[in-house]
SERO-4910 file (N, C-alpha, C, O; in steps of 0.05 Angstrom, whole numbers):
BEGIN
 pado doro    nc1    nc2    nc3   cac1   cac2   cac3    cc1    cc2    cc3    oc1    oc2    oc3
  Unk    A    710   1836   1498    700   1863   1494    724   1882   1495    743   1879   1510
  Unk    A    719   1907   1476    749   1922   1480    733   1953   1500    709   1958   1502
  Unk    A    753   1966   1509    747   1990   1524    743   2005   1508    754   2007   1486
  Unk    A    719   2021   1520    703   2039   1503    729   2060   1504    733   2071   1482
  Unk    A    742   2066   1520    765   2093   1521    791   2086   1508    803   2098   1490
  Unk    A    799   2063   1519    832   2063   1505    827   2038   1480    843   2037   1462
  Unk    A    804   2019   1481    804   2000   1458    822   1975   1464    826   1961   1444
  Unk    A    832   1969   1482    847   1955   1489    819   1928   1501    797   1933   1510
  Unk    A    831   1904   1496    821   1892   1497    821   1882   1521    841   1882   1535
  Unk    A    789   1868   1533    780   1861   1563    777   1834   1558    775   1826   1535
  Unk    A    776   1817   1580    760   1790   1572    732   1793   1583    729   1812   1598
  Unk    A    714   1780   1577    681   1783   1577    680   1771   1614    689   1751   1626
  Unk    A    663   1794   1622    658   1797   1652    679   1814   1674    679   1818   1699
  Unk    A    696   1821   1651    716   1842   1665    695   1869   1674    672   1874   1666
  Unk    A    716   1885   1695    684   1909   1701    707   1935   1693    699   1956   1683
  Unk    A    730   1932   1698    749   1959   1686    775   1949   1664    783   1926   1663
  Unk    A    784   1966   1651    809   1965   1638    833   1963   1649    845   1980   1663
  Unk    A    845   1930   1637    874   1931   1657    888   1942   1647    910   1934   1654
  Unk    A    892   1966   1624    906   1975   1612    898   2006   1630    909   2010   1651
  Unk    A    879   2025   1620    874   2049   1626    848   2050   1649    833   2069   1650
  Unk    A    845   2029   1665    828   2026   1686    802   2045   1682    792   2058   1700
  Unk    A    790   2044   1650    766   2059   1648    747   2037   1665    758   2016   1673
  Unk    A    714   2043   1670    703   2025   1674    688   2014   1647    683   2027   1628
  Unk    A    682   1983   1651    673   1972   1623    644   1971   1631    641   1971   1655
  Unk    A    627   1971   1620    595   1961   1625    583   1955   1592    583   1969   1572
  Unk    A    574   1932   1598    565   1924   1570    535   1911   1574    527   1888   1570
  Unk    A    519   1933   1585    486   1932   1603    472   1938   1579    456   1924   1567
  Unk    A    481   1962   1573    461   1975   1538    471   1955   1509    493   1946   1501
  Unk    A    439   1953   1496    442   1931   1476    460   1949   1450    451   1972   1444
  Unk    A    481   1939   1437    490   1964   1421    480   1946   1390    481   1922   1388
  Unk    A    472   1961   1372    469   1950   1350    496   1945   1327    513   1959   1338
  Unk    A    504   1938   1312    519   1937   1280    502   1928   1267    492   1907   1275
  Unk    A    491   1940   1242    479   1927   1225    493   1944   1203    503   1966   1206
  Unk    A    492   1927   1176    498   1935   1135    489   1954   1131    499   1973   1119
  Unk    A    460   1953   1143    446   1972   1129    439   1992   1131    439   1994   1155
  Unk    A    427   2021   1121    446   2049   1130    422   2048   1154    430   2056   1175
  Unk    A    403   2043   1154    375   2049   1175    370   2023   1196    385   2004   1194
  Unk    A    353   2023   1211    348   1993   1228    324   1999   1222    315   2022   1219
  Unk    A    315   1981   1221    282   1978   1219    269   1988   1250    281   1981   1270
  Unk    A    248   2000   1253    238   2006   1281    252   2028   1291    241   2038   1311
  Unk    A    273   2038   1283    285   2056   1297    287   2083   1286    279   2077   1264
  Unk    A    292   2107   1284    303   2125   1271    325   2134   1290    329   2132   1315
  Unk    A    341   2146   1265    376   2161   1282    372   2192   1286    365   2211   1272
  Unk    A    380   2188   1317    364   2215   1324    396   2234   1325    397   2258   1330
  Unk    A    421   2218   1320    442   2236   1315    466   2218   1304    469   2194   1308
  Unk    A    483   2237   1287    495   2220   1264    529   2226   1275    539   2245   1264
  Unk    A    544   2214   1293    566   2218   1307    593   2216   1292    612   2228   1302
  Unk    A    596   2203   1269    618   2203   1258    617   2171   1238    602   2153   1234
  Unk    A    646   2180   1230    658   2149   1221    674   2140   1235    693   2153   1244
  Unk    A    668   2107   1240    687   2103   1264    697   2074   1239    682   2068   1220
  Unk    A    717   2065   1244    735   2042   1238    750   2026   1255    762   2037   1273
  Unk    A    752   2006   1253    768   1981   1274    785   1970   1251    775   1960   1231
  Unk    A    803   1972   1254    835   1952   1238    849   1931   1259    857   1932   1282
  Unk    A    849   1910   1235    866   1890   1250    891   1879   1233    880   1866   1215
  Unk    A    916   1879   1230    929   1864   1214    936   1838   1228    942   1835   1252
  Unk    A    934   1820   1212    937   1783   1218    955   1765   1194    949   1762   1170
  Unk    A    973   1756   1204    989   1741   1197    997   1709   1206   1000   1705   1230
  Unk    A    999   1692   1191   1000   1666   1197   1025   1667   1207   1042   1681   1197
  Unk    A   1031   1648   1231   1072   1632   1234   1074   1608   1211   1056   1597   1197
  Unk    A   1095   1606   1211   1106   1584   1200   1093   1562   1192   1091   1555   1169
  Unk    A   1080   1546   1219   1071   1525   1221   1043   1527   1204   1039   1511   1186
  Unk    A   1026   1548   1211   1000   1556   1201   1005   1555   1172    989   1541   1160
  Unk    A   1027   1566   1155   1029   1572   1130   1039   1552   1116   1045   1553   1092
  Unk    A   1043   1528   1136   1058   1500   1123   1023   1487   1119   1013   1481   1097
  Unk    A   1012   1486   1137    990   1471   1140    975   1478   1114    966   1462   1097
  Unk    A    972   1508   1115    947   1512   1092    967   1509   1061    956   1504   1040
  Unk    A    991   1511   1064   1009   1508   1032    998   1471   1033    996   1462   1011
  Unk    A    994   1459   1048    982   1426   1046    952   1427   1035    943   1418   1013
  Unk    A    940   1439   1054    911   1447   1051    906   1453   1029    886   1443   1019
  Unk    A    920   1468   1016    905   1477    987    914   1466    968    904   1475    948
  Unk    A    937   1442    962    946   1428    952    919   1400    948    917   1386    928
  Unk    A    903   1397    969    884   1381    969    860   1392    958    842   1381    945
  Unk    A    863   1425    966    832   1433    947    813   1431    971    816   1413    987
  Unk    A    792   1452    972    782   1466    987    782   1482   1002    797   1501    999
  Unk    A    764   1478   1027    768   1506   1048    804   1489   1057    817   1468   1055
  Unk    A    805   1521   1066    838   1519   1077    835   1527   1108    841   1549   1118
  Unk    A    823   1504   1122    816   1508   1142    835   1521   1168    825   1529   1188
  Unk    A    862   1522   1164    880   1535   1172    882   1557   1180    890   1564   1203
  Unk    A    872   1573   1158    864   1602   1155    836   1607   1162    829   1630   1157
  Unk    A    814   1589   1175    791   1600   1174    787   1606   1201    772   1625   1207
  Unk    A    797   1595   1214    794   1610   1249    813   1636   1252    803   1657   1260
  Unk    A    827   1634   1248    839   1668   1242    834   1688   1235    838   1710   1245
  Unk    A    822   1682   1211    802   1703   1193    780   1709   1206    775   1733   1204
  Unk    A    759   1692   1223    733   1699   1235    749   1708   1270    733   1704   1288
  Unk    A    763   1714   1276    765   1725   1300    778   1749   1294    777   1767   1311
  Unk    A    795   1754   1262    805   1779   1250    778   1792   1254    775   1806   1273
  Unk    A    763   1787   1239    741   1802   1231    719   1802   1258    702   1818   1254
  Unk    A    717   1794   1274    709   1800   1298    719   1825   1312    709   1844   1322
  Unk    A    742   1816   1307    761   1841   1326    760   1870   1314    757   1889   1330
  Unk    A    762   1873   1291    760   1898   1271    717   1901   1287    706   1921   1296
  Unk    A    713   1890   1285    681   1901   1284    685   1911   1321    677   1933   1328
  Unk    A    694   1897   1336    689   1908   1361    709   1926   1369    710   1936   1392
  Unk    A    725   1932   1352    745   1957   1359    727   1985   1344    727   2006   1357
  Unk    A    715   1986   1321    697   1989   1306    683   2005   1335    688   2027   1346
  Unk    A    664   1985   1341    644   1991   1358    652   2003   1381    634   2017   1391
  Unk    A    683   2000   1396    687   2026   1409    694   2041   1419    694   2054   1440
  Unk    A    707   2040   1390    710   2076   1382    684   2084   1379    682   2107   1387
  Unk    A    657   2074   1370    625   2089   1372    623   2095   1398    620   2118   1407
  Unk    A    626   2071   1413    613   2071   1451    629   2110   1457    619   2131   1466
  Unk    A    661   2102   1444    673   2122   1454    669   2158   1447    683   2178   1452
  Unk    A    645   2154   1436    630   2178   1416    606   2183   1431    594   2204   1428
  Unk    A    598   2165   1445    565   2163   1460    546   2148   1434    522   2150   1436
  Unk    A    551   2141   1421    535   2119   1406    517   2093   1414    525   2078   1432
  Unk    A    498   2089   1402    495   2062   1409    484   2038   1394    470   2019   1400
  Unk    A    495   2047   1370    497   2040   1343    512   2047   1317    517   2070   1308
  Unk    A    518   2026   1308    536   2028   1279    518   2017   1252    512   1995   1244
  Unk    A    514   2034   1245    504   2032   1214    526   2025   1184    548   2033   1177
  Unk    A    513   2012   1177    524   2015   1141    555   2005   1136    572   2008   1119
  Unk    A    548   1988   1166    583   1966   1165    594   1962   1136    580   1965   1116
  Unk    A    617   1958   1136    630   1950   1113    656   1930   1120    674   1936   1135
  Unk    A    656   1918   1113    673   1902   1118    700   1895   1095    691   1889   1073
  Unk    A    725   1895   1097    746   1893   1072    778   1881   1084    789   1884   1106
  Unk    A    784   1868   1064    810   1849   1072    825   1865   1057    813   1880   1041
  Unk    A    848   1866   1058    872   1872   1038    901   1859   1046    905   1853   1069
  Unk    A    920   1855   1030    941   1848   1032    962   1871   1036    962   1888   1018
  Unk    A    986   1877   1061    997   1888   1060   1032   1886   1046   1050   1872   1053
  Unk    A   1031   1900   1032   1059   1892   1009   1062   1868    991   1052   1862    970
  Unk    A   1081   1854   1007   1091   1832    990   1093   1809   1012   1102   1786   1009
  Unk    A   1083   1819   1036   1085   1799   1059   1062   1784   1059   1047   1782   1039
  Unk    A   1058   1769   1086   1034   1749   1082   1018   1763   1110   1005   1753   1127
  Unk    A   1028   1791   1105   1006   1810   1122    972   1810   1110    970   1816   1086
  Unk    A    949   1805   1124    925   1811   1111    912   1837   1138    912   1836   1162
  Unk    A    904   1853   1123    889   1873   1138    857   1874   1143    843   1886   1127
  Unk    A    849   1864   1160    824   1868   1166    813   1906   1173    824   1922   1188
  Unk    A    786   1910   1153    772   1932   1166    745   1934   1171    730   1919   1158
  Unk    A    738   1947   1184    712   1949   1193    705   1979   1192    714   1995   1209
  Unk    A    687   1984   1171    676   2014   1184    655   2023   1179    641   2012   1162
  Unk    A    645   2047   1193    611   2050   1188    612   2071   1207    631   2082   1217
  Unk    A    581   2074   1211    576   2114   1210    565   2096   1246    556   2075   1253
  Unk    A    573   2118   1257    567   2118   1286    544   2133   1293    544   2156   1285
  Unk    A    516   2121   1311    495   2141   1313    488   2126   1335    495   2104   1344
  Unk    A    464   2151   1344    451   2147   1373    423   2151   1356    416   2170   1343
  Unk    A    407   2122   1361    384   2114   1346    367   2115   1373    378   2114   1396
  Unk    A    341   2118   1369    313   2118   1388    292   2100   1375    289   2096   1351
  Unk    A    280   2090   1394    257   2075   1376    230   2087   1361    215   2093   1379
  Unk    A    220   2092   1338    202   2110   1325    185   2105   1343    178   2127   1352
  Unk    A    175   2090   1353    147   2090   1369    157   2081   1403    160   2058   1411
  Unk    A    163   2109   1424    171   2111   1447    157   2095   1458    172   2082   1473
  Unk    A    127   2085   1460    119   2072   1473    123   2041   1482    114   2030   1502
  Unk    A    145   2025   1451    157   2003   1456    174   1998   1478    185   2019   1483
  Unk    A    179   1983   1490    203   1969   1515    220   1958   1506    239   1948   1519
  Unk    A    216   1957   1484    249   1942   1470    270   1965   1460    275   1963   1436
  Unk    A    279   1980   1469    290   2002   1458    319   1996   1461    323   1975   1473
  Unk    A    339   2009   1452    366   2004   1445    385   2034   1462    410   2035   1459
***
């Protein structure tokens, strides 16, 4: 989990930041979803755009493996655990910078890779509209 204040990353069950000693609490359920609305819910305030970037690059060894890998044809499994913890990380840096807004939800994710220059830099992003959603019908217990 990263700190809702400095974004710096915690390990899961940590209770403050060993970087900026905020406290962490990860008690409230936070949503990300694609799509601009959640079903059941309406957005009772629309906080911003928030974004999480990650740039990721293979060593040596990684870039020998998949130059093999793809010589055989198929997934280039080399690159596939990297890529799904890139894109993890962009979504929970993402998310808080929202927490760090009073949010408790991210709408209308987007997700995008790019290559930086001529290197074997890839840029992970994550971004989407930050809101504080309520459940349409108060009387539910599942609320967010």
């Amino acid at each position: 989990m990263n700190c809702p204040k400095c974004g710096n990353y915690s390990p899961e069950g940590a209770s403050c930041c060993s970087k900026c000693g905020a406290q962490i609490t990860d008690t409230a359920p936070f949503l990300v979803v694609t799509t601009p609305t959640v079903a059941g819910y309406k957005i009772k305030k629309v906080l911003g755009v928030v974004t999480g970037l990650t740039p990721r690059t293979r060593g040596i060894f990684g870039q020998f493996m998949g130059g093999i890998e793809s010589m055989i044809g198929g997934e280039v499994t080399a690159f596939s655990s990297e890529m799904e913890k890139a894109r993890w990380e962009a979504i929970d840096r993402a998310k808080a910078r929202a927490i760090a807004l009073g949010a408790n939800a991210v709408i209308g994710l987007d997700m995008e890779t790019s290559s930086i220059g001529q290197s074997n830099i890839v840029l992970f992003s994550a971004t989407g509209t930050a809101v504080l959603i309520e459940p349409e019908n108060p009387s539910e217990t599942n609320s967010v």
